[in-house]
Residue frames as qw, qx, qy, qz and C-alpha x, y, z in Angstrom:
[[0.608, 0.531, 0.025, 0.590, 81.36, 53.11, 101.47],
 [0.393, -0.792, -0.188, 0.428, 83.84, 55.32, 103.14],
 [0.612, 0.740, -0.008, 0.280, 84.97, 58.25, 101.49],
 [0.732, -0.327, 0.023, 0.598, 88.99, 59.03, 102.21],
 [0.105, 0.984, -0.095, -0.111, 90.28, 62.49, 101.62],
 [0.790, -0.214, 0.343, 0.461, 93.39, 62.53, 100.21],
 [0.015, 0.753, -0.319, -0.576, 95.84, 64.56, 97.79],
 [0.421, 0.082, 0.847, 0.315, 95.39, 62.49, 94.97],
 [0.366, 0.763, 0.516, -0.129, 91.86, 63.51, 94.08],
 [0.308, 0.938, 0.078, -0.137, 92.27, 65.90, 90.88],
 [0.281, -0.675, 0.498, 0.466, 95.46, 64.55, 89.87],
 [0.801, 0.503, 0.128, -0.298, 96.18, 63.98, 86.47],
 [0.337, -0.549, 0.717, 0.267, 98.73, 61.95, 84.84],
 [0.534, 0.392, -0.707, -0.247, 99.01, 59.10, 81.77],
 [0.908, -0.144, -0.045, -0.390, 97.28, 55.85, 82.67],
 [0.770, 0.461, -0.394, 0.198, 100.32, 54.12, 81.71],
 [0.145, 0.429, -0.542, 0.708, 102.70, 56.02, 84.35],
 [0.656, -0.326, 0.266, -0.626, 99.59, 55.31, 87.18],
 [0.996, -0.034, -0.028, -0.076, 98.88, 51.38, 86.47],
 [0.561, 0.520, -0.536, 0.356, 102.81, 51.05, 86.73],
 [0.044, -0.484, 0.440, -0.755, 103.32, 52.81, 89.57],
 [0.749, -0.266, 0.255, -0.550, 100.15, 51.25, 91.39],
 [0.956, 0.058, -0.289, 0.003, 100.67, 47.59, 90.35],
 [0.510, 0.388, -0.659, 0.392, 104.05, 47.56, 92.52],
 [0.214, -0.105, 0.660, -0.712, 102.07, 48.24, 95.93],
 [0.148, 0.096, 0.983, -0.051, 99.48, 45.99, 94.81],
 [0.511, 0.427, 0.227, -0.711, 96.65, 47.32, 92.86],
 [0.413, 0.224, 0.813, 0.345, 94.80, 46.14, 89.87],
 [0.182, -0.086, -0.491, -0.848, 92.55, 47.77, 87.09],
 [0.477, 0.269, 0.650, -0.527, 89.14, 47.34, 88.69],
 [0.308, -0.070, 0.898, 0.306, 86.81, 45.19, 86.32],
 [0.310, 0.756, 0.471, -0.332, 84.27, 47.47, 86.39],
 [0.116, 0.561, -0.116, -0.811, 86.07, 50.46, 83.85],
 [0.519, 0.744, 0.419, -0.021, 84.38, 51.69, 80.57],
 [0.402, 0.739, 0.236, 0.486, 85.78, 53.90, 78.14],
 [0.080, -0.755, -0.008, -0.651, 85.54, 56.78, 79.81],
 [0.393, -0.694, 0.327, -0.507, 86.37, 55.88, 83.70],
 [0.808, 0.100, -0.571, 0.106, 87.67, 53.19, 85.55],
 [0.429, -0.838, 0.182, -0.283, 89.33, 52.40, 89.08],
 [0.559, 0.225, -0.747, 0.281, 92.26, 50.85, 90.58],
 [0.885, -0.214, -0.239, -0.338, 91.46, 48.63, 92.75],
 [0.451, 0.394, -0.790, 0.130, 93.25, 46.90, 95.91],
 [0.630, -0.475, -0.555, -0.262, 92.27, 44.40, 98.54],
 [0.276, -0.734, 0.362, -0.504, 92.09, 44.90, 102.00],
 [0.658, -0.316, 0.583, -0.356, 91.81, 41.16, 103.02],
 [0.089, -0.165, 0.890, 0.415, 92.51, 37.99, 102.08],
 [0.376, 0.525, 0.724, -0.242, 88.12, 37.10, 101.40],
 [0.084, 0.121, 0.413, 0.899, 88.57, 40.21, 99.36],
 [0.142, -0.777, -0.598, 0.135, 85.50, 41.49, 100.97],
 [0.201, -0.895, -0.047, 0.395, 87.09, 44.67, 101.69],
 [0.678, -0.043, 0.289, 0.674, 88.80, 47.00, 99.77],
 [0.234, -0.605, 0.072, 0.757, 90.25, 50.35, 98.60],
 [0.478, 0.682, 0.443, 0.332, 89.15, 52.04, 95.03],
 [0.132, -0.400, 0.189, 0.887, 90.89, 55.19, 93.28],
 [0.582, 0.566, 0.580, 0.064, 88.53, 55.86, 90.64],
 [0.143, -0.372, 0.347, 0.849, 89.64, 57.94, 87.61],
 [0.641, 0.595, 0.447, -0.188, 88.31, 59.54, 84.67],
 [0.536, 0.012, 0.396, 0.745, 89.92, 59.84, 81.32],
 [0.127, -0.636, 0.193, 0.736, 90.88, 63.64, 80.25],
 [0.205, 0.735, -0.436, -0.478, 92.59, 63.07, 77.08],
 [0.057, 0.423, -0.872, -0.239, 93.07, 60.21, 74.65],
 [0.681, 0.175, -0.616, -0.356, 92.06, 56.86, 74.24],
 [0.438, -0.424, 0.667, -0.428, 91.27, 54.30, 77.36],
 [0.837, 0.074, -0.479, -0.254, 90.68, 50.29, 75.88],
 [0.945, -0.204, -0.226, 0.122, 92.14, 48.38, 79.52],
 [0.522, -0.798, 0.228, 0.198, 95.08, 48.17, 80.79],
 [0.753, 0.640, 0.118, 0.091, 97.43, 48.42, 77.77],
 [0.568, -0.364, 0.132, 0.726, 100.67, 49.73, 77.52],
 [0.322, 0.257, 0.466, 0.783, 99.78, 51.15, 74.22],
 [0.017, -0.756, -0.654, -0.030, 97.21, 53.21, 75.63],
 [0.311, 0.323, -0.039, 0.893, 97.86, 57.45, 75.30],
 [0.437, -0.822, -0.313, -0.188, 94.83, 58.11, 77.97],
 [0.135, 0.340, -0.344, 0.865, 95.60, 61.08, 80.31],
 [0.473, -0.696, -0.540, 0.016, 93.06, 60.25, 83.90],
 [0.330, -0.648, 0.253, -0.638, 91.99, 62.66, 86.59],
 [0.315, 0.027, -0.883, 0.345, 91.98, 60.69, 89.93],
 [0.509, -0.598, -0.377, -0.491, 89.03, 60.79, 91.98],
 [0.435, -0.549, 0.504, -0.504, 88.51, 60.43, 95.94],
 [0.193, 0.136, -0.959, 0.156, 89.66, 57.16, 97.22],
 [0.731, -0.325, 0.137, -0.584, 86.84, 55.58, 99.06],
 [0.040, 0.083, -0.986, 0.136, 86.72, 51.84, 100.99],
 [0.811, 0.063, -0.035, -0.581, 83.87, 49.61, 100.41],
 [0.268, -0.192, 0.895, -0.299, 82.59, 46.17, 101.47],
 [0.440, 0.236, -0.658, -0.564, 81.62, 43.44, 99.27],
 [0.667, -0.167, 0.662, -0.299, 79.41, 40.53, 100.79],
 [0.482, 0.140, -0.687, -0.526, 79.31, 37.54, 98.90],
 [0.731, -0.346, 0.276, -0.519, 77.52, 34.62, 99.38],
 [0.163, -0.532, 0.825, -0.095, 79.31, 31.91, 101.08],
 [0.521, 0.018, 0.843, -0.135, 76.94, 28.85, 100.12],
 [0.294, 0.162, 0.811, 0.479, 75.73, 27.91, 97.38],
 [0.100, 0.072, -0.038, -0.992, 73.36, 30.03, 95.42],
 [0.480, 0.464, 0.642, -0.375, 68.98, 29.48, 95.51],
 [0.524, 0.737, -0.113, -0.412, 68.40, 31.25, 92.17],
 [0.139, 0.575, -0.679, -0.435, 71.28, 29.25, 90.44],
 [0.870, 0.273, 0.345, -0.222, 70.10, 26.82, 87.85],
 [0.533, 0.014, 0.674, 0.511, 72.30, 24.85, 85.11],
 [0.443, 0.844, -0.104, -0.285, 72.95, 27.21, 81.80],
 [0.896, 0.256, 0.251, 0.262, 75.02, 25.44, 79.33],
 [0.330, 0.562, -0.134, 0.747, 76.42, 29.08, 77.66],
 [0.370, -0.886, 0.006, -0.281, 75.66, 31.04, 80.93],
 [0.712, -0.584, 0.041, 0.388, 78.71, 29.27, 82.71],
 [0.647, 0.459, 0.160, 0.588, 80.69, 31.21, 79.79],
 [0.010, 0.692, 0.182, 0.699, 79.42, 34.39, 80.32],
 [0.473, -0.691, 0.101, -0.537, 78.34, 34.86, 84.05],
 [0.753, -0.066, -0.610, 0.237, 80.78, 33.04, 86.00],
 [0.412, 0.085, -0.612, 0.670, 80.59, 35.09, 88.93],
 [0.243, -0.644, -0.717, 0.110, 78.05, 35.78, 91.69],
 [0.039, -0.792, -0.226, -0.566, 76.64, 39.08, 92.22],
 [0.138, 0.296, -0.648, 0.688, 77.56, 40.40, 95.52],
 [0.268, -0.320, -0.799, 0.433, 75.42, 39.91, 98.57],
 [0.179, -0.935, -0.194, 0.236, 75.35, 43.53, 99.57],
 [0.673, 0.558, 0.083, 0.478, 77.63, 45.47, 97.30],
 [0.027, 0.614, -0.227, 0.756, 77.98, 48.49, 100.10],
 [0.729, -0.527, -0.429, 0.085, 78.03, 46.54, 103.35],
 [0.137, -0.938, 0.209, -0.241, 78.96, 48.43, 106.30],
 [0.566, 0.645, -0.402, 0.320, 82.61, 49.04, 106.71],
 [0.637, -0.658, -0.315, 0.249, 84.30, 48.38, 110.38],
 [0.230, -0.928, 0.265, 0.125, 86.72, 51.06, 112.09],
 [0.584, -0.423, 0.507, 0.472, 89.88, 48.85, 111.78],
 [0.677, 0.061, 0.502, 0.534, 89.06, 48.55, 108.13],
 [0.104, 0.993, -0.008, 0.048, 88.63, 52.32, 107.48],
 [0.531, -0.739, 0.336, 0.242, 91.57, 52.80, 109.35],
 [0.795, 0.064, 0.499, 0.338, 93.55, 50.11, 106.72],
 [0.508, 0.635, 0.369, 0.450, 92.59, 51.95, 103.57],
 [0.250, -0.934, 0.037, 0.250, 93.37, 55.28, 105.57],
 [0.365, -0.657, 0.512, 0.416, 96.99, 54.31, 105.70],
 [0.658, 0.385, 0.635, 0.125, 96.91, 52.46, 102.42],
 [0.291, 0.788, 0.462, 0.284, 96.22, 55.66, 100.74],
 [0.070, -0.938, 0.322, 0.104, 98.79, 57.71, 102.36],
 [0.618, -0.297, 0.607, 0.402, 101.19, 55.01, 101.25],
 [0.608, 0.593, 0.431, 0.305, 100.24, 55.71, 97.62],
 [0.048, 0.993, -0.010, -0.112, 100.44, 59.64, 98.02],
 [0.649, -0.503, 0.450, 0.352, 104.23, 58.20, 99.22],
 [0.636, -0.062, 0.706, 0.304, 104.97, 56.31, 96.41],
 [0.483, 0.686, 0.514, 0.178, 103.48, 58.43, 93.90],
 [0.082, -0.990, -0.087, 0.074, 105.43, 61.63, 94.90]]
């Protein structure tokens, strides 16, 4: 994980007015958020190995997804880039689960904080002064 300095961090705004704004330069709602915090989320590559996180935390209101109806007010955290491995062959541990393909259809990463290269620091760098852009 690299963290990215950046004028974002400690801004606060209506979820609503953010996930707008971000979904046109290609973020998403990372799949990780809870109640109370979430991130948006965009790739750096096409493997989706790499990739850029804003994480936020909700202020004020109510946070249930990405809603329209939602009246949350987030803080923005410090961007950071991080590198997902996955594995690329089939999995040893995976055995045949009748409900499990419901529930757990995707593989754990590899290494969840694999180390990042220069070019793709560099990516999320600019990445993240395009948001500042677009957000100002």
């Amino acid at each position: 994980m690299i963290p990215i300095s950046s004028s974002l961090e400690n801004r606060e705004e209506a979820f609503v007015n953010l996930y707008r704004s971000l979904q046109e330069i290609d973020f998403t709602l990372g799949g990780n958020w809870e109640y109370g915090q979430g991130s948006f989320d965009r790739a750096l590559d096409e493997k989706q190995q790499m990739w850029l996180r804003i994480p936020f935390q909700v202020t004020h209101g109510t946070f249930d997804g990405d809603h329209d109806s939602s009246d949350a007010i987030i803080q923005l955290g410090q961007p950071f880039a991080l590198r997902h491995l996955y594995r690329e062959s089939s999995d040893p541990q995976a055995d045949m689960q009748i409900m499990g393909g419901l529930i757990n259809q995707f593989q754990t990463p590899v290494d969840k904080d694999a180390e990042i290269g220069q070019e793709w620091a560099d990516k999320a760098r600019e990445i993240v002064q395009e948001v500042e852009q677009h957000l100002s």
